[in-house]
N, C-alpha and C positions, 0 to 999 in steps of 0.2 A: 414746261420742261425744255433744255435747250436739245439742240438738233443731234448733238454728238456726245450725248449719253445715251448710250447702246442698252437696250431691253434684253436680258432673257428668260426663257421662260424654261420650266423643267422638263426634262425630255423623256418619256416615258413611250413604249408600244413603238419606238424609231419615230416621235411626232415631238415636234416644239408646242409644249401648251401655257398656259396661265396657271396660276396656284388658281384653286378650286374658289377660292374667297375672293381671286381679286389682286392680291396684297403684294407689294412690293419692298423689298430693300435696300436702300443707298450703297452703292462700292465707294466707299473714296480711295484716293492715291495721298499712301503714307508720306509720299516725297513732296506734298505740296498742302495736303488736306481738301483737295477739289473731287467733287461728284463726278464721276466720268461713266459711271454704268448701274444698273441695276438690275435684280437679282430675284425670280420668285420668291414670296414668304409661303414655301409648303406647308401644311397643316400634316396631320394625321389622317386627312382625306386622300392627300396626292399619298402619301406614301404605301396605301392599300392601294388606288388605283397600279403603282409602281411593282408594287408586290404579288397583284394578280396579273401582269405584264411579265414577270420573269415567270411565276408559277407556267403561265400558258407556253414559254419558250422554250421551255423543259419537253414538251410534248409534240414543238413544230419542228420546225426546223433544224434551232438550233441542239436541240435533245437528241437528233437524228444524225449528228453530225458524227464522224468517229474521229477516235485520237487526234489522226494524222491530219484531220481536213481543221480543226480546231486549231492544229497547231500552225498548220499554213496561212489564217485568217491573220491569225495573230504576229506574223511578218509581216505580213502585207499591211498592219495595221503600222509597226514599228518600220518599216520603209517611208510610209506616208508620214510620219513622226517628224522623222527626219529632215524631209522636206520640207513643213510645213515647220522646220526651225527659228527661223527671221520672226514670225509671227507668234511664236508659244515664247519665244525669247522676251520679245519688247512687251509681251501681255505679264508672263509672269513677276516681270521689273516691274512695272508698274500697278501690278497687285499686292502684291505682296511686299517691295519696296525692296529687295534683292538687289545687287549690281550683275549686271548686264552678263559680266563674264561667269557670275554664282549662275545665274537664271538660265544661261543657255548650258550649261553643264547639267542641271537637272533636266533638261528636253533629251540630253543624250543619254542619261541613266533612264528617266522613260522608256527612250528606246531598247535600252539594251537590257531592261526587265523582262520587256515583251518576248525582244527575239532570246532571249535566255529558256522564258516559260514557252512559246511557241518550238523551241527545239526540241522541251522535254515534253509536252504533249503526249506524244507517244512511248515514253522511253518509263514510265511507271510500274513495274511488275510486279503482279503477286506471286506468290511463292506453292511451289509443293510442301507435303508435310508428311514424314514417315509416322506409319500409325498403323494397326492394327492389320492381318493379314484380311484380304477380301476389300480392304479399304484404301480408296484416295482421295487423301484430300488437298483441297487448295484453297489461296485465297486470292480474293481479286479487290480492289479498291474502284468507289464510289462515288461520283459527287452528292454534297448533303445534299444539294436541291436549289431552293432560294438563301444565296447569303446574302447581307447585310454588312456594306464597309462605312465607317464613319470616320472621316478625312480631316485630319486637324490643316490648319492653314500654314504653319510654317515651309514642309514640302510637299505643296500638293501633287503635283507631278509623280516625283518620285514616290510617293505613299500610295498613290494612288497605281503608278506600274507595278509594287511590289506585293501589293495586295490585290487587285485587279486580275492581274496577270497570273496570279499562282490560279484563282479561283475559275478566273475562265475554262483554263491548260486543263484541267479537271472536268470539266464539266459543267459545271453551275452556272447557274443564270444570274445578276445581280441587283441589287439596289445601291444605289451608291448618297449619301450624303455627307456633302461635303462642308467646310465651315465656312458661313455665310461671311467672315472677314477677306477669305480671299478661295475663289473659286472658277475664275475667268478659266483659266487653261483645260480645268474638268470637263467643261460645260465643252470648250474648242474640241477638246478630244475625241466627245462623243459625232461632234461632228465628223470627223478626220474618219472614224470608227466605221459612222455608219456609212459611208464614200466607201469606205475599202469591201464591204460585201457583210462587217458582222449581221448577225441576222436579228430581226426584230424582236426586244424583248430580254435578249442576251445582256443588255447594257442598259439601268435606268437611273437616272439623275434626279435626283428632288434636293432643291437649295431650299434654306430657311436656316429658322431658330433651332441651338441645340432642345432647348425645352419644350418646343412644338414638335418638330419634323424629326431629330435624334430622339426624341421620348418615344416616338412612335413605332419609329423601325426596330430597337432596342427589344421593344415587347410586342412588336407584332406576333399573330400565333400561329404565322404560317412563313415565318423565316427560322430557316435550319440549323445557320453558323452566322455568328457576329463577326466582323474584325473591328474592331477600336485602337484607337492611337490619341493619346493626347493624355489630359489630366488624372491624376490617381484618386482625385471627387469624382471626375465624370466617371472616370475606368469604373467605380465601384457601383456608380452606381445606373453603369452597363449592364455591369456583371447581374447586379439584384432584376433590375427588369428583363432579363434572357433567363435566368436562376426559373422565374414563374411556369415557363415552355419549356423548363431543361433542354435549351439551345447552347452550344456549346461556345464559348466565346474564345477569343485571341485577343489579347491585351498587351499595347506595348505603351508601356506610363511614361512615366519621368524619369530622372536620371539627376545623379551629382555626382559623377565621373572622377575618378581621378588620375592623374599621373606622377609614377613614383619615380624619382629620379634618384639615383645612386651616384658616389661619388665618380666612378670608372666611367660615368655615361659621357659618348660621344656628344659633345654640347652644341657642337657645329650642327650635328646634325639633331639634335632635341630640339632646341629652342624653337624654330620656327614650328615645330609639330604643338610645344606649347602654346604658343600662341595662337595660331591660325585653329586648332578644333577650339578654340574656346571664342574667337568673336568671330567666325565663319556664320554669314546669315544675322549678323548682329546677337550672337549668341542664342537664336532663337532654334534650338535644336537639341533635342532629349540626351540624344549621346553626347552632347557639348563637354568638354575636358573643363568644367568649372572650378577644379579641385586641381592645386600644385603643389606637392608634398616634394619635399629636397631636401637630401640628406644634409645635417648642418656644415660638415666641413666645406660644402661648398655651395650654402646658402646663400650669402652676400653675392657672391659670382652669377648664379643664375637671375637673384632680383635684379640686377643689375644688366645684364645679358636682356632679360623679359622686358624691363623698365625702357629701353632704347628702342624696342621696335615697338611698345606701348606710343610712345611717343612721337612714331611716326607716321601710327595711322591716322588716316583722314577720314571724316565722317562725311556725306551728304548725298543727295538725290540720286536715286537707282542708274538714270542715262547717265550717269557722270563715269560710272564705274570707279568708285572707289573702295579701301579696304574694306568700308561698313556702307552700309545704306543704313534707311532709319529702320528702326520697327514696326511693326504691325498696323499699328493703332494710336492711338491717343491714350485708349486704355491702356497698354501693355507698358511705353511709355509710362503711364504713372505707378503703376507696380513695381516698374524698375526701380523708378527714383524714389519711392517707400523705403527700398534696401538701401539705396547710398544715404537717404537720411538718416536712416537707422544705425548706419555704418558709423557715419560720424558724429550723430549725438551720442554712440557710444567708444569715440575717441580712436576707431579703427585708424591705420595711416595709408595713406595712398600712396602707393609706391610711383603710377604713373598713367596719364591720361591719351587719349588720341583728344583730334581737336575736329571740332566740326567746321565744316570752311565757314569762311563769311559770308557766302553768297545762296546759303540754304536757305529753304523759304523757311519764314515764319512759323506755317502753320504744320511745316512737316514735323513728324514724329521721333525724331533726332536726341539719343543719347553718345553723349561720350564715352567708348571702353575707358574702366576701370581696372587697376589692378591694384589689390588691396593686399598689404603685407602683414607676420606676424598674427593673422585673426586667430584669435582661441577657438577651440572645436568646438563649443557649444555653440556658439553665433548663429544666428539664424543665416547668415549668408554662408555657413557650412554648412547647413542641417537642410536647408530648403532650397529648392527649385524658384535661381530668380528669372530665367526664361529672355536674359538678358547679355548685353555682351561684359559682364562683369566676372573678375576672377579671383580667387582667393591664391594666395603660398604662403604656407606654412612652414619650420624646420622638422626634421625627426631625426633621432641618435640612433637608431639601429633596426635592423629588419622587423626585428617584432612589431617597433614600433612603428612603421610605413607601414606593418600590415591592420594594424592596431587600426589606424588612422584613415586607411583607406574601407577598410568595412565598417565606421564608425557612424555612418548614417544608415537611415528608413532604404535606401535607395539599391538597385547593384545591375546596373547595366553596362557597362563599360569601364574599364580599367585600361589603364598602359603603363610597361613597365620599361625603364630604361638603365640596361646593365650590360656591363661584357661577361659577366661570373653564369656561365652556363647553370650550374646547379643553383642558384640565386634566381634566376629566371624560371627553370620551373617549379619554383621551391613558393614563387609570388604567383606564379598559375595559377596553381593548384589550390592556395591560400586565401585570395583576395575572393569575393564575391563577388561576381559579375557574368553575366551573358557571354562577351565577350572580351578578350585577353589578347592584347597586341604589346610583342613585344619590340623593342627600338625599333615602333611605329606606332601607328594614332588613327586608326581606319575611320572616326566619327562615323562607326556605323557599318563599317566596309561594304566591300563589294559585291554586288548581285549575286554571285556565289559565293556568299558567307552567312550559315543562317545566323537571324539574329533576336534576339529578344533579351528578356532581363530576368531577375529573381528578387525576392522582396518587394518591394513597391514598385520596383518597377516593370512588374507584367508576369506573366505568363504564357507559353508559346512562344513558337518560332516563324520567324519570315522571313522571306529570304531564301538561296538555294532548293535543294531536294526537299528540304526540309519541310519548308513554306506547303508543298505539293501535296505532301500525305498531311496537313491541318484541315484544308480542304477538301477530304474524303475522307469515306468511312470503309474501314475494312468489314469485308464479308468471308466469314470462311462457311466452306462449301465442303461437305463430307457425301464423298457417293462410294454405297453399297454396290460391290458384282461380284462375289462369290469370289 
């Protein structure tokens, strides 16, 4: 093994250990396809050891902690964040394959999950409840106990503050796994975490396989609340393994977004909104705006508008900082190019390409965006999640039909609508299925305080804001007798 491929091992009771077996996983870097670190392979062994580490945390320390002292760790933890930017920056690039300017903007949403959830810590109330004379009642809200987050790779950072961070600010202890394709900054964080005072136990990491280490935590029988993020296979079959402990899960799936563009829409200000949520991260992003419906009359204008800033992104390696870095993997990479073959052995047209420089390596994971025009709505690159930086635009002749066409897949997490007609805008609110509804704008997801989740395939539950806060507890009501 060369000297500067970095070991970690899962971090469990505030102690760096080994997987239980031994077993290791190669990191490579999507920008090159080189070995740079390696990763425990958890079993089902570490993840009981992780999960009686949080059960006992509930009891010590950190179970004894109140609101306010909870919420103060939890800045001091995003202070430290902060600081330790330079470093979650050039890790995250080079994990995950992000450019430099993507990467350190998720170290600052990090941050500002934490000091979001550390502000509200205390700020949680239950309620009085008028009721019978001789009676008062109230309720007070609860952490479940031990949750369980399962971290897809595209943002781990930021998935991991907005899920982290709600469940701490509550109370609960954690397990956390993450996906073993990119997990460098989780593993950092715990470190950064446990520097700042979290108390032992509070925070536990186990890397591996989804089918190992995620089958485990899923159906553990002594985890409370799941959170999951990523696929609408895995989601399901989250959901059936927590189903067995009636554990209550949080699901936030997939997504085939779209944005309705009307003829009155400000285009100066759309276009780039089109573009940018859709190959932001190399389109590797659930709320990704995959979907461009535009009203016909000024269809040609906007392909055309799309088509010019298609063709001026640049693709290649994460330090370069360019508009796209590569993807993931080698695998994801191939699933992409599955759709563009399929695009054109079924005669799809390309409206317009970015170019990958010449000087990208070889072995990196390097797709072209795509923008594909005209596709019929039946097409598999409408109906399905290609998890790529590829995009579809379509025409439609009248509102029904933008709305026809916008809730026309499995999916509904994200919409955006772009119009000046006031009653037309909440008329596509209201209409369009989705989680979330931005109009002349494009939040991929919005901001720390904006709950967010999806409906249909894609999830249920919310994350994010106040929202996020009461997922992670249970309400108690409390009825007392005094005459």
């Amino acid at each position: 093994m060369r000297h500067d491929v970095k070991t970690y091992g899962n971090f469990i009771a505030s102690k760096w250990q080994d997987a239980t077996d031994g077993e290791f996983i190669d990191v490579r870097d999507p920008s090159n396809g080189a070995i740079f670190a390696r990763i425990a392979r958890g079993t089902a062994d570490d993840i009981d050891l992780a999960v009686r580490s949080a059960r006992s945390a509930l009891s010590g320390e950190w179970g004894q902690m109140t609101a306010t002292e909870r919420g103060r760790v939890l800045n001091r933890i995003s202070a430290a964040v902060l600081r330790n930017i330079d470093l979650l920056t050039e890790l995250e690039a080079r994990d995950v394959g992000k450019p430099l300017t993507q990467a350190r903007a998720d170290v600052v949403a990090l941050a500002r999950y934490l000091e979001f959830y550390g502000g509200a810590a205390d700020k949680v109330h239950g309620d009085t409840i008028p009721y019978q004379n001789g009676f008062t009642v109230l309720t007070v809200y609860e952490p479940h106990g031990v949750t369980g987050h399962i971290i897809p790779w595209n943002y781990p950072m930021q998935i991991l503050g907005r899920s982290l961070g709600a469940a701490l600010a509550m109370g609960n202890a954690a397990v956390v796994k993450p996906a073993e394709e990119a997990c460098l900054t989780i593993l950092e964080f715990a470190r950064i975490a446990q520097e700042e005072g979290l108390p032992s136990g509070a925070l536990n990491i186990v890397t591996g396989y989804g089918a190992e280490a995620g089958a485990a935590l899923s159906g553990h029988p002594d985890i409370n609340h799941i959170s999951f993020t990523g696929s609408v296979r895995t989601g399901e079959m989250v959901q059936a393994a927590a189903a067995k402990n009636a554990v209550p899960v949080t699901l936030e799936l997939g997504g085939k977004s779209a944005q309705i563009v009307f003829a009155d829409a400000d285009l100066d200000r759309a276009v780039p909104f089109l573009v940018n949520a859709g190959i932001q991260n190399a389109g590797q992003t659930c709320s990704a705006s995959s979907r461009i419906l535009v009203e016909r009359a000024i269809y040609e204008k906007v392909v055309a508008l799309m088509s010019e800033r298609y063709r001026a992104l640049k693709v290649g390696p994460a330090g370069n900082d360019l508009s796209v870095g590569p993807v993931v993997s080698q695998r994801q990479k191939a699933i992409i190019e599955g759709f563009l073959a399929d695009a054109e052995k079924d005669g799809l047209k390309v409206a317009a390409q970015g170019e990958i420089v010449a000087d990208a390596p070889a072995d990196g994971a390097y797709v072209a965006p795509t923008l594909l025009r005209d596709v019929p709505h039946e097409h598999r690159t409408v109906q399905e999640e290609i998890f790529g930086p590829v995009q579809v635009i379509m025409p439609f002749d009248s509102e029904a039909d933008a709305i026809r066409l916008a809730n026309g897949t499995a999916y509904g997490l994200v919409c955006g609508v772009w119009t000046n007609d006031g009653g037309r805008q909440m008329r596509l609110a209201r209409a369009v299925e989705a989680g979330q509804v931005f109009i002349n704008n494009y939040g991929a997801g919005g901001g720390v305080e904006l709950p967010f989740g999806g409906v249909k395939k894609s999830g249920h539950g919310r994350e994010k804001g106040f929202e996020a806060l009461y997922g992670f507890a249970s309400m108690k009501t409390i009825s007392v007798y005094h005459g």
